[in-house]
N, C-alpha and C positions, 0 to 999 in steps of 0.2 A: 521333818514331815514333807516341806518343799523337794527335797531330794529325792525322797521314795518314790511319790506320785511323777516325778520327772523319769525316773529310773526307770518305770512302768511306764509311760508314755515313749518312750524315746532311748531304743537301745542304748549301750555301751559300745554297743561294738564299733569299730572304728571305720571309714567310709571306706580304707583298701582292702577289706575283710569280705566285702561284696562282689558282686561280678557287675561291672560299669558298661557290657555289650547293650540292654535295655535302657537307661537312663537317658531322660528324656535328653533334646537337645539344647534345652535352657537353661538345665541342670550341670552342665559341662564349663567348664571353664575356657573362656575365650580366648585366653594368655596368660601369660606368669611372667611377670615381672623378670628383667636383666636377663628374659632367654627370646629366642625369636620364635612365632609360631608358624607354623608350617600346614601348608595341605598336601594331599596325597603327592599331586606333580613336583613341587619342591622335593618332597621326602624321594621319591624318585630320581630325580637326578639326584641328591645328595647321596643317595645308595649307589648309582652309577659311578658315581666320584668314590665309592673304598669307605665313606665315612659310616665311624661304629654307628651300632643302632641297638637298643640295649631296651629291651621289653619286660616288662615290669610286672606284667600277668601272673596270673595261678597258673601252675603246671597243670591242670586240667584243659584250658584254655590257651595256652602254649603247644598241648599238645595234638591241640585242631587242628593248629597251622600259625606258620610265623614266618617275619620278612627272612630272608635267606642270608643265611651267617651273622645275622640277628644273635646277642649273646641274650638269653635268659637269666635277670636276678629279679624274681618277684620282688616287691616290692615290700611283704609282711617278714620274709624269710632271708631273701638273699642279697636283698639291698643292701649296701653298705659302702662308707667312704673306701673303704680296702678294696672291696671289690668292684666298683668301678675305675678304681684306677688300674685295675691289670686291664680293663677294655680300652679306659683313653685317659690321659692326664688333664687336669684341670685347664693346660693351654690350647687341649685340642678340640675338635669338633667332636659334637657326640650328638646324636639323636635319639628322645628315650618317648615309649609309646605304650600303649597299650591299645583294649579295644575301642573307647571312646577317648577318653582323656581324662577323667576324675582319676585313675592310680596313675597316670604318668604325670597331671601337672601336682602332684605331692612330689614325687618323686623329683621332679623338674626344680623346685621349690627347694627342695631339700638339696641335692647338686647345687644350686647357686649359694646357699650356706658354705657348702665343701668350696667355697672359688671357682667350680668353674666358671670359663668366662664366654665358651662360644657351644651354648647351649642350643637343641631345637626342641618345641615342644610340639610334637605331630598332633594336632587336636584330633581327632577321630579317627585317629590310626587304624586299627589292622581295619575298622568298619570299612573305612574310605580305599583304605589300599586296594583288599580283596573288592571292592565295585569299581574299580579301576581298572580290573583285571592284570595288575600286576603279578610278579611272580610270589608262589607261596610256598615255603618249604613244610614236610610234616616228618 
């Protein structure tokens, strides 16, 4: 009975099933553990520097706009051990984001399970990017 009434209060649906651009900013995760967190101007130069950057959005929201040669694996769909390793191997650097930070620090989270070891987790990515007025690809 405990169950049903929780079921009816409180989706199933799982937190990267949502769209994280509205969520509040308290709501976000400040860091993740074994990866470094990043603001817009790091994440900037690190994309200056060639370093992958791997966005972890719905193809809806991918397809507003995304950092530039930016690889696309959402994160409900296209995530996977496999498939981030054809972007970068577990020794290399990789930047993974989304529009605040709730689907990339899962994602981020889940990468450090996979080894890697030189992780960024851009907390309010494409938010912060695009008020940076960085470049956007669409």
């Amino acid at each position: 009975m405990l169950l049903l009434a929780l079921a009816l209060i409180a989706p199933l649906t799982p937190v990267w099933a949502s769209d994280d651009a509205d969520v509040p900013d308290g709501d976000i995760p400040q860091s993740v553990d074994e990866a470094t967190t990043i603001d817009a101007a790091a994440a900037y130069a690190l994309w200056q520097k060639g370093v992958a950057f791997v966005d972890v959005r719905k193809d809806a929201r991918w397809a507003t706009g995304h950092i530039p040669n930016a690889t696309h694996l959402y994160l409900d769909k296209g995530f996977s051990a496999e498939s981030l390793a054809q972007v970068a191997q577990p020794d290399q650097e990789v930047v993974i984001y989304c529009d605040r930070g709730v689907l990339s620090s899962v994602a981020v989270e889940t990468a450090v399970f996979w080894d890697y070891a030189k992780l960024y987790y851009f907390r309010n990515g494409m938010h912060a990017w695009s008020a940076a007025g960085y470049p956007v690809e669409k």
